[in-house]
N, C-alpha and C positions, 0 to 999 in steps of 0.2 A: 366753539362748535358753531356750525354757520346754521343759522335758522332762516324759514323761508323770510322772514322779514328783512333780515340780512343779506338777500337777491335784489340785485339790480337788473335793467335792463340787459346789459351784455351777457349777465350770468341765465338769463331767462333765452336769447339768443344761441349761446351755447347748449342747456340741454335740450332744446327745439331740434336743434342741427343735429346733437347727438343724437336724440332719439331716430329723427330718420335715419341716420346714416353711422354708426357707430364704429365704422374705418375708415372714416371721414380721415384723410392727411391730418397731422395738427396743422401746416402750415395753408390748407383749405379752409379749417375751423378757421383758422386767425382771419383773413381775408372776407370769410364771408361773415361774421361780426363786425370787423372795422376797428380789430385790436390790432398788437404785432404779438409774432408768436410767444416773446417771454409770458407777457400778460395774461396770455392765453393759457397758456401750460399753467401758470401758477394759481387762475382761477380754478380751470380744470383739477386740478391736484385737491384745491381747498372743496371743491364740488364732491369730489370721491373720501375724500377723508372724513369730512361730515356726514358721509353717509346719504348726502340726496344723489351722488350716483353711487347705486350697489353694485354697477358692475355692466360687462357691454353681452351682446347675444345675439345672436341671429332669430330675425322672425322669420317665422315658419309657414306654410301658406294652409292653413286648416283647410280649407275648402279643398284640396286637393289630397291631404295627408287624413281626415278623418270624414266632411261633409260640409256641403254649403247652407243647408238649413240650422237655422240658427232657434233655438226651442229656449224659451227658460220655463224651469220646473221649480214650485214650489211645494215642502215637503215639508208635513207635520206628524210630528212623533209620537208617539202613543203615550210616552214619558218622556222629561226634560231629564234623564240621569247620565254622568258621565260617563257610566261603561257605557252605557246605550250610544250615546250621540259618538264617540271614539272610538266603536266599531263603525257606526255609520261613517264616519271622516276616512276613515281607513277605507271602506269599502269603495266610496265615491271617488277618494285620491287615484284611485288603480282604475279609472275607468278611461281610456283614450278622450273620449268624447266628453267629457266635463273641461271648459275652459276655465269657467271660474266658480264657487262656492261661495257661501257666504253665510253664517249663524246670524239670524236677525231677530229682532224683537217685530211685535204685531200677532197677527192670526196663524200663518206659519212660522215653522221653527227654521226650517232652510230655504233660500232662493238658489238654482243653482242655474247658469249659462250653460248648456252643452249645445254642439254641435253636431249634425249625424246628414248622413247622406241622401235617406228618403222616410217616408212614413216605414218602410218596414221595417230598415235601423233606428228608430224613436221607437217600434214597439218592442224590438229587443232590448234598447235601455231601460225603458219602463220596466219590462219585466226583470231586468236584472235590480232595477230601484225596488221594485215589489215584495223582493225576496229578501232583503235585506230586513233581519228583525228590528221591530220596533216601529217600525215604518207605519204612518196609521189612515194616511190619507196624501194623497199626490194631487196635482193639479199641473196642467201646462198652459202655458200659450205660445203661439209663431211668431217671430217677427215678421212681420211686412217690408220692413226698410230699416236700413241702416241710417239712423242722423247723422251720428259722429264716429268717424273712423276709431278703428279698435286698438291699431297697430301701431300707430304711434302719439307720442305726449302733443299734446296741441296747449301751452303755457303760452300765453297772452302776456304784453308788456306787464310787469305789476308794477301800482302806482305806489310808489314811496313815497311816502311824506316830508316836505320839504322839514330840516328841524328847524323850530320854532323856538323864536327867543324871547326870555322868559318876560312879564309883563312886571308891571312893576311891582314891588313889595313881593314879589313869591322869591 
């Protein structure tokens, strides 16, 4: 099974490229790494079979399909019990406007990413987050600015350690 230790440069090249472009030709993949296509296919193969690629998908443009305001909400439960929080998961899964979720440890119990259109779609989430039992306290804040793009992986050379031969007596 391929662990990320076991990623080289070219394998870090490839899901770069894949993640922008995931109908990327293979014979485009191969050229813009600086493989030839066998290599490329068989890395690619070993990428998916271990499971660091789960699979290809079209991004979707949220700002267009749900809202360009970008809100995360933090969310503390009145009880940490599993029906409790498994309605709540369930209820926030069904919501368009939730990009991503998250159960976290600290002061609240959820952080969650949604996006929504203006303040008057963030008070209809809200209140749809309100209604949800269990619910015991909410908090948001806006983003300002985007730092790092959302949509696709940004994986930097990783530096592999050259192996090192053994010193003496070991």
């Amino acid at each position: 099974m391929t662990k990320a230790a076991d990623i080289d440069d070219h394998d870090v090249r490839i899901l770069n490229a894949l993640s922008e472009d995931g109908r990327i030709s293979w014979r485009d993949l191969s050229d813009r790494i600086g493989l030839s296509l066998t290599p490329t296919l068989r890395r690619v193969r070993r990428l998916e079979e271990s499971g660091i690629i789960k699979g290809y998908s079209a991004r979707l443009d949220r700002d267009r399909l749900v809202g360009a305001m970008t809100v995360f909400i933090t969310v503390t439960m009145e009880r940490q019990i599993d029906d409790v929080l498994r309605a709540f998961e369930a209820k926030i899964g069904a919501q368009a406007e939730i990009v991503s979720a998250f159960l976290v440890t600290g002061v609240s119990d959820y952080v969650i990413h949604a996006a929504v259109r203006d303040l008057e779609h963030y008070r209809d989430l809200l209140a749809e987050l309100t209604r949800i039992p269990g619910v015991a306290h909410i908090q948001s804040s806006f983003a300002l600015k985007a730092i790092t793009p959302l949509e696709t992986g940004n994986l930097r050379p990783l530096h592999v350690p050259e192996p090192r031969a053994p010193e003496e007596g070991e």
